[in-house]
N, CA, C and O atoms as a GROMACS GRO file, in nm:
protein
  344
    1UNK      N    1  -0.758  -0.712   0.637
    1UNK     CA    2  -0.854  -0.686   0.533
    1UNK      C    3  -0.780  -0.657   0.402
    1UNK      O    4  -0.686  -0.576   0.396
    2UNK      N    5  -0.828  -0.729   0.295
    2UNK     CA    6  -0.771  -0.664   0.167
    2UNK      C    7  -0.864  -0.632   0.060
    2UNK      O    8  -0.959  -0.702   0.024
    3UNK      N    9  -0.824  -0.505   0.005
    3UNK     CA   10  -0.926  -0.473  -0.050
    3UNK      C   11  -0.861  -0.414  -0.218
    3UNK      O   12  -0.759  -0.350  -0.244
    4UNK      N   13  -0.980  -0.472  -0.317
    4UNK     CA   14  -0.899  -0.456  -0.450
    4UNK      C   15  -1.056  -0.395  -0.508
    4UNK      O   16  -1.163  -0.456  -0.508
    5UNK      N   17  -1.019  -0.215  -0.570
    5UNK     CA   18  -1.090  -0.153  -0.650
    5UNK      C   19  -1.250  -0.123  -0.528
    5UNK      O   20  -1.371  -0.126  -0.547
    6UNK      N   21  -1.153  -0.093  -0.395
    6UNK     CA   22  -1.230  -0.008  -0.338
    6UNK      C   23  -1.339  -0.082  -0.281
    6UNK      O   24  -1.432  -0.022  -0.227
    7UNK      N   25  -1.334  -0.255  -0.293
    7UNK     CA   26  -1.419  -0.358  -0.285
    7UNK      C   27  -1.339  -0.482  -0.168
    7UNK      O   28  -1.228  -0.529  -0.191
    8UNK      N   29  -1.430  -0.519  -0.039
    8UNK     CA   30  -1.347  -0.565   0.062
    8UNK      C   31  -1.315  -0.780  -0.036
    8UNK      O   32  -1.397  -0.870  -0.056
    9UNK      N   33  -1.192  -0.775  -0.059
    9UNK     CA   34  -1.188  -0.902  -0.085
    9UNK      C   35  -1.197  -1.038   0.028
    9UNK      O   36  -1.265  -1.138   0.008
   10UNK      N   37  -1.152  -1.025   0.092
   10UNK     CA   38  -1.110  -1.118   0.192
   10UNK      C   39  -1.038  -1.006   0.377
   10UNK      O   40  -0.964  -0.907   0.386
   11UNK      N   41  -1.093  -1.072   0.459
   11UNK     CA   42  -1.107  -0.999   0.586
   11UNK      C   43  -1.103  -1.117   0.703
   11UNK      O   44  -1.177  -1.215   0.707
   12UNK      N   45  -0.991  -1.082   0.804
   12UNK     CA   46  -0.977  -1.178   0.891
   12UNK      C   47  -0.952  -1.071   0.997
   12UNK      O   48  -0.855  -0.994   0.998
   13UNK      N   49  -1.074  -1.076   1.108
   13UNK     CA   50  -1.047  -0.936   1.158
   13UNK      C   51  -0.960  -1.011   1.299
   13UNK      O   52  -0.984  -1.123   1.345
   14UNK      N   53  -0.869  -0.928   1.340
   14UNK     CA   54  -0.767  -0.933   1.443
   14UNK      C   55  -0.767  -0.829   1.545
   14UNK      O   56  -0.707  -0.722   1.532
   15UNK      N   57  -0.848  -0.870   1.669
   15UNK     CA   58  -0.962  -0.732   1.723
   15UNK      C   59  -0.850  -0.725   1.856
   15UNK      O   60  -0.829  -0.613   1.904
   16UNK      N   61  -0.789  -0.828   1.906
   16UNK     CA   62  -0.677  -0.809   2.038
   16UNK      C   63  -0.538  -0.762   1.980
   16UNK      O   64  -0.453  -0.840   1.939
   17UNK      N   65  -0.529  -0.659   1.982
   17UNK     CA   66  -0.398  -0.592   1.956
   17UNK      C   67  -0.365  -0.550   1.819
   17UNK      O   68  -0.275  -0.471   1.789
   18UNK      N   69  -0.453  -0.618   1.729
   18UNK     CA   70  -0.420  -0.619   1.589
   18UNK      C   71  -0.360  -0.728   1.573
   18UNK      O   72  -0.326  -0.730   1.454
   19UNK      N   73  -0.310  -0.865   1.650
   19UNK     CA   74  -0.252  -0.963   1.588
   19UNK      C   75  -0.322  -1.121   1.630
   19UNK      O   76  -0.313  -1.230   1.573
   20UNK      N   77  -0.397  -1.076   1.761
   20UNK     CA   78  -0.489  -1.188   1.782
   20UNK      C   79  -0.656  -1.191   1.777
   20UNK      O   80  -0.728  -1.091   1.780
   21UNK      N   81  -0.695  -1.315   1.770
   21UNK     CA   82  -0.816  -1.312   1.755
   21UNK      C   83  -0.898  -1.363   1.853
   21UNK      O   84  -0.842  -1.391   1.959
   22UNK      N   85  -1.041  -1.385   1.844
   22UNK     CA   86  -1.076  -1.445   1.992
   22UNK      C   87  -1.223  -1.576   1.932
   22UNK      O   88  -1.324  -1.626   1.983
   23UNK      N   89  -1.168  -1.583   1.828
   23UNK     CA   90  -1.268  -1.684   1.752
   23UNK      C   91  -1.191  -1.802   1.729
   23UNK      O   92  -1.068  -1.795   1.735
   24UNK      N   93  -1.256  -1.922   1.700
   24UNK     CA   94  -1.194  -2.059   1.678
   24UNK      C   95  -1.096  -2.025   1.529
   24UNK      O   96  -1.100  -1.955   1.428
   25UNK      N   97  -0.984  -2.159   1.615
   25UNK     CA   98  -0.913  -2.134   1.499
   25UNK      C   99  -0.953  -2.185   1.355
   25UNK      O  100  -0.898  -2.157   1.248
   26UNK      N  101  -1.098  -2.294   1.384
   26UNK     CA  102  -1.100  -2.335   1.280
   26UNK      C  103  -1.211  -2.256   1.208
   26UNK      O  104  -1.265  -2.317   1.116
   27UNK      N  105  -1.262  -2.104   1.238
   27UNK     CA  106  -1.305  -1.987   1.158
   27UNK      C  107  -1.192  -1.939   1.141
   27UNK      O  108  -1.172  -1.927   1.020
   28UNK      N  109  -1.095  -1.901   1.209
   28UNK     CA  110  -0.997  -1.779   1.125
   28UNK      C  111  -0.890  -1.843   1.035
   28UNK      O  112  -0.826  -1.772   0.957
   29UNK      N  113  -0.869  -1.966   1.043
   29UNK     CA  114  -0.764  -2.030   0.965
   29UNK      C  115  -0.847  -2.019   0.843
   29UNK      O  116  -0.770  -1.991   0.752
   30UNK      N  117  -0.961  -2.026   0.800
   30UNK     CA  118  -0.977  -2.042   0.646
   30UNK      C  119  -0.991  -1.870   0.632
   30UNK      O  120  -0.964  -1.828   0.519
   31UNK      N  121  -1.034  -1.760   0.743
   31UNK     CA  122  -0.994  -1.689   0.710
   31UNK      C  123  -0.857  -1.593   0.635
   31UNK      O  124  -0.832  -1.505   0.552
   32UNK      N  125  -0.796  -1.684   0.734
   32UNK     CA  126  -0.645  -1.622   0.691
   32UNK      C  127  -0.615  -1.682   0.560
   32UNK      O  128  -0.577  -1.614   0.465
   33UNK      N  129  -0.631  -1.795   0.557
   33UNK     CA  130  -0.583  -1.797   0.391
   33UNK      C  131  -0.635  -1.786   0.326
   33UNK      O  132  -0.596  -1.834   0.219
   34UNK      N  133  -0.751  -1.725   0.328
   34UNK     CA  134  -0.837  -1.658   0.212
   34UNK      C  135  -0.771  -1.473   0.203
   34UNK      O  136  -0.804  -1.402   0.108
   35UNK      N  137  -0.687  -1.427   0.307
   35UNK     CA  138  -0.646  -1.322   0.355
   35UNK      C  139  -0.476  -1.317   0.217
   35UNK      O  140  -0.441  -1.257   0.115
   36UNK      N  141  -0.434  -1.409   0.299
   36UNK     CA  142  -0.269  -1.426   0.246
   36UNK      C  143  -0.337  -1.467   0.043
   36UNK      O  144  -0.275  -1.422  -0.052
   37UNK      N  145  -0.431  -1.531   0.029
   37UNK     CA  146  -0.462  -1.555  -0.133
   37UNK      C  147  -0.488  -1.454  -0.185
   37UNK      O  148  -0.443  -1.440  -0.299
   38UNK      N  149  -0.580  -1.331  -0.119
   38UNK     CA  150  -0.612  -1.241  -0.213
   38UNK      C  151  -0.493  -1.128  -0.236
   38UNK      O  152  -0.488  -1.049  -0.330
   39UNK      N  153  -0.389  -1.140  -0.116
   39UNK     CA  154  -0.270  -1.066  -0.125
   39UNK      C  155  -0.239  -1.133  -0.234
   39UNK      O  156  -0.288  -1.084  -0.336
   40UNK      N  157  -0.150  -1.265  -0.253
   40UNK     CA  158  -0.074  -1.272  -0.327
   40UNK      C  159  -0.188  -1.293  -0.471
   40UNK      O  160  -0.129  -1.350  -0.563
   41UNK      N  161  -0.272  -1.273  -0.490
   41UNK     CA  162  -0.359  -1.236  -0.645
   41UNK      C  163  -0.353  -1.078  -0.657
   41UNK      O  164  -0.433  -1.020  -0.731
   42UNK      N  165  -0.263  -1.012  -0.588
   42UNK     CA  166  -0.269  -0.855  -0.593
   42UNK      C  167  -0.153  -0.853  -0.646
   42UNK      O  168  -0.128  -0.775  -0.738
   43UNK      N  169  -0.043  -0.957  -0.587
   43UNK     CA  170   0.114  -0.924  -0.638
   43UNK      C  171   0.221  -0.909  -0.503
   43UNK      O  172   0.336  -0.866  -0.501
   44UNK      N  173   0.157  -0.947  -0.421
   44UNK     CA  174   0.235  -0.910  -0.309
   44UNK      C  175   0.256  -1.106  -0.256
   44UNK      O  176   0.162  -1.178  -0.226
   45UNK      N  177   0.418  -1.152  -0.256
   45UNK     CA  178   0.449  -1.260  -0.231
   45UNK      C  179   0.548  -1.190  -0.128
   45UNK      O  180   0.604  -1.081  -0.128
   46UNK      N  181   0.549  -1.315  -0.024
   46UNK     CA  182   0.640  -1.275   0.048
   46UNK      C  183   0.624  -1.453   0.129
   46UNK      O  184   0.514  -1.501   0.102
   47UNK      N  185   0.704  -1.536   0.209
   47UNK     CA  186   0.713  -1.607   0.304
   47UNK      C  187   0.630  -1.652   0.400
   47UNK      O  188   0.614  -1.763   0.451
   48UNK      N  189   0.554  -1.497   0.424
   48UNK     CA  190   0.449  -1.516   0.507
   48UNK      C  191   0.384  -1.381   0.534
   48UNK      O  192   0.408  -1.298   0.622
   49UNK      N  193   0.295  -1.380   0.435
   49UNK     CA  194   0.195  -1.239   0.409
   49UNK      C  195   0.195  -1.182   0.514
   49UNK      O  196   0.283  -1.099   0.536
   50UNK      N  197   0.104  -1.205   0.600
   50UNK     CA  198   0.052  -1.167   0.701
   50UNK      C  199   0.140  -1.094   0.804
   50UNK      O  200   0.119  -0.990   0.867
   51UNK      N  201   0.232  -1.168   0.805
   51UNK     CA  202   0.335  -1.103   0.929
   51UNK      C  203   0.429  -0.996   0.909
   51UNK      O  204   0.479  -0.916   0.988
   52UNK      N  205   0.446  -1.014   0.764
   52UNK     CA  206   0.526  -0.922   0.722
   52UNK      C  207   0.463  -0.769   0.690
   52UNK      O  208   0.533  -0.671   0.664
   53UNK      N  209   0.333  -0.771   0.696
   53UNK     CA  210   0.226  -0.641   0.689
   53UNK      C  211   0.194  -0.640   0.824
   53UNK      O  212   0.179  -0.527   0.871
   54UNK      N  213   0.181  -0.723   0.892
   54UNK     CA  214   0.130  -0.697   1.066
   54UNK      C  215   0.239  -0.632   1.154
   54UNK      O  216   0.217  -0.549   1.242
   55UNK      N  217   0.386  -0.692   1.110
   55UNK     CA  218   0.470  -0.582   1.173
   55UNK      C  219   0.494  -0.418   1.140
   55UNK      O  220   0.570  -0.345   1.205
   56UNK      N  221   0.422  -0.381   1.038
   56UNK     CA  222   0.421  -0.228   1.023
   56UNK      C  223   0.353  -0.114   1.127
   56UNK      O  224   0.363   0.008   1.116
   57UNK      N  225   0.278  -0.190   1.233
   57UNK     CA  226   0.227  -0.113   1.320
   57UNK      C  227   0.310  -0.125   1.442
   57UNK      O  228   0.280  -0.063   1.544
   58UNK      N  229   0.390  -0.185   1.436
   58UNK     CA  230   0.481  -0.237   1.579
   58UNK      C  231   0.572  -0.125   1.555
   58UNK      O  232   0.618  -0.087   1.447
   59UNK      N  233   0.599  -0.055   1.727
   59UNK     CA  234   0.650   0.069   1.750
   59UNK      C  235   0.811   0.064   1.746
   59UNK      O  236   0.883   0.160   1.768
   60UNK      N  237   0.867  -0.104   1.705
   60UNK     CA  238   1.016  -0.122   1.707
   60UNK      C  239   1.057  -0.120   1.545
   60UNK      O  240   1.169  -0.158   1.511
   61UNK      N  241   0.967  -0.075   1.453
   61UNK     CA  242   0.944  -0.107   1.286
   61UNK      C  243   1.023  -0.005   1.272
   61UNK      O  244   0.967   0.101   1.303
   62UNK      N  245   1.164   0.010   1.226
   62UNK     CA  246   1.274   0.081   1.219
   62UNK      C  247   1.248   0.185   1.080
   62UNK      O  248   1.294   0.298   1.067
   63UNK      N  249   1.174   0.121   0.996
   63UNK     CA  250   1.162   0.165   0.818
   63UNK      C  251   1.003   0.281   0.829
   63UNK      O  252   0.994   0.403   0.818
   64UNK      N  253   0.929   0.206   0.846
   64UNK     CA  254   0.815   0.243   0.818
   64UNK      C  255   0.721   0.203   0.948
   64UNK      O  256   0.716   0.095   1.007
   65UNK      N  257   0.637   0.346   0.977
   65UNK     CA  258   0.523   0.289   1.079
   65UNK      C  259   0.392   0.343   1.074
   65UNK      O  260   0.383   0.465   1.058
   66UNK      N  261   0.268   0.261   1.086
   66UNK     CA  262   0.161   0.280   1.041
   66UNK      C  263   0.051   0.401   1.197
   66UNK      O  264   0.028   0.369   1.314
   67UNK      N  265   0.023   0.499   1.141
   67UNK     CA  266  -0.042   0.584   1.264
   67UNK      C  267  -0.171   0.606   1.250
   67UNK      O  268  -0.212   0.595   1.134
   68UNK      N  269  -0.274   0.645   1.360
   68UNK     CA  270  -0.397   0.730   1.299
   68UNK      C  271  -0.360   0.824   1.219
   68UNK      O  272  -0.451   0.881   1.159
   69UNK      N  273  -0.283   0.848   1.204
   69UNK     CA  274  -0.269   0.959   1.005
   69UNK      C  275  -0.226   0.907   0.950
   69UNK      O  276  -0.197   1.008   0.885
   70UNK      N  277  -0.189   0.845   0.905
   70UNK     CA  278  -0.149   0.749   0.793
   70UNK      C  279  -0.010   0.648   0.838
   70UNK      O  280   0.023   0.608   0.949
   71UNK      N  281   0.061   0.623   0.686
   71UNK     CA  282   0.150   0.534   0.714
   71UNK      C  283   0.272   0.668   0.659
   71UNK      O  284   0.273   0.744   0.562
   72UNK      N  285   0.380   0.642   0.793
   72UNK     CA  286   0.505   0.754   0.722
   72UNK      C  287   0.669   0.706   0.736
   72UNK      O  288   0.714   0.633   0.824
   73UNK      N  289   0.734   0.758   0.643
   73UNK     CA  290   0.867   0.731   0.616
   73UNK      C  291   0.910   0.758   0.758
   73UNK      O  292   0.864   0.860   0.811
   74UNK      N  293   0.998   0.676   0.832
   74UNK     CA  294   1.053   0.737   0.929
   74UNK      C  295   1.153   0.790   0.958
   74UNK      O  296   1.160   0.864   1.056
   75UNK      N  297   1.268   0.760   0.868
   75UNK     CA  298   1.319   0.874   0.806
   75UNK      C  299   1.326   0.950   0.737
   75UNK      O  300   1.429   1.016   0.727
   76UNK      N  301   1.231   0.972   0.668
   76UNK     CA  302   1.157   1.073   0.569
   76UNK      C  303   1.118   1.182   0.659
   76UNK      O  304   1.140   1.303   0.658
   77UNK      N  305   1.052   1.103   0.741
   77UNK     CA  306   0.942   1.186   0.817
   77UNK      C  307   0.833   1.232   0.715
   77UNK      O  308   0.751   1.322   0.734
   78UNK      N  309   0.845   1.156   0.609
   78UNK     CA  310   0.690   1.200   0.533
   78UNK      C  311   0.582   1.055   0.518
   78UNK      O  312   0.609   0.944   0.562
   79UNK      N  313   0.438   1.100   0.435
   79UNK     CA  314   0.376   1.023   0.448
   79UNK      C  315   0.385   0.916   0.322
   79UNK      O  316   0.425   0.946   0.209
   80UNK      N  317   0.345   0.797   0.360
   80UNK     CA  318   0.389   0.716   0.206
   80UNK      C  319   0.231   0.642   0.177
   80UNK      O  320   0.180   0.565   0.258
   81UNK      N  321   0.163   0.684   0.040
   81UNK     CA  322   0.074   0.596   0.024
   81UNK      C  323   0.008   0.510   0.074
   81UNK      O  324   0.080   0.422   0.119
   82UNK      N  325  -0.152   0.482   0.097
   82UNK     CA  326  -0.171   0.356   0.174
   82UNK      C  327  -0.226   0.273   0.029
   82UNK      O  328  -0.227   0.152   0.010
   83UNK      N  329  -0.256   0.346  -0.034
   83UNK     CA  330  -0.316   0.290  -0.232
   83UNK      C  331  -0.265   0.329  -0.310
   83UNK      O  332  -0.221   0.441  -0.334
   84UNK      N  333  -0.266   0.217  -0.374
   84UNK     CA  334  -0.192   0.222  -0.516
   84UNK      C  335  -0.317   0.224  -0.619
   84UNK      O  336  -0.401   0.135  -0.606
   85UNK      N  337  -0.333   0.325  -0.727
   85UNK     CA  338  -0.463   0.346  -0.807
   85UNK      C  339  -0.400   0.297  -0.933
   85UNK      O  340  -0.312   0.345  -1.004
   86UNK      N  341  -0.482   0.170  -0.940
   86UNK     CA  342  -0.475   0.045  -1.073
   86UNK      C  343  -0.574   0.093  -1.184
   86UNK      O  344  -0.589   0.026  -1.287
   0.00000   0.00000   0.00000
C-alpha cells in the first residue's frame, strides 16, 4: 500500500505471508505497477520497488526490521519513522 498525504494511492494487497497473493496474476500485475509508480512519484527509485521494501519485515534484515511497534534501528535499538510529514 502506498499512501501520499494520509490518502491510500495505489494498494496491492499481499495477504500469504506478506509476499504472496492468491488472486490472478493478471489482477495483481496491474496492481503492482500501479504500486512500484506511485512509489517512484514519491521519490523512492530503486531496481525493484517492491522487494526492496518487502524485505524489511524478513527476520534475516540485518539493518532495519519492521514489528507490531513499529519499524526499529537494529543497532540502534531505537525506533525510526514510518512518515515522513511533506
Amino acid at each position: 500500500m502506498v499512501v501520499k498525504n494520509k490518502e491510500v494511492v495505489a494498494n496491492a494487497p499481499l495477504p500469504i505471508g506478506g509476499v504472496v497473493s492468491s488472486i490472478p496474476i493478471t489482477e495483481l500485475g496491474p496492481q503492482i505497477a500501479a504500486v512500484r509508480e506511485a512509489m517512484q512519484d514519491l521519490g523512492y527509485h530503486h531496481f525493484n520497488e517492491i522487494m526492496s521494501l518487502s524485505t524489511l519485515s524478513l527476520l534475516v534484515s540485518p539493518a532495519l526490521k519492521i514489528s507490531d511497534k513499529g519499524m526499529f534501528d537494529v543497532k540502534s535499538q531505537k525506533p525510526v519513522p514510518l512518515f515522513v510529514e511533506s
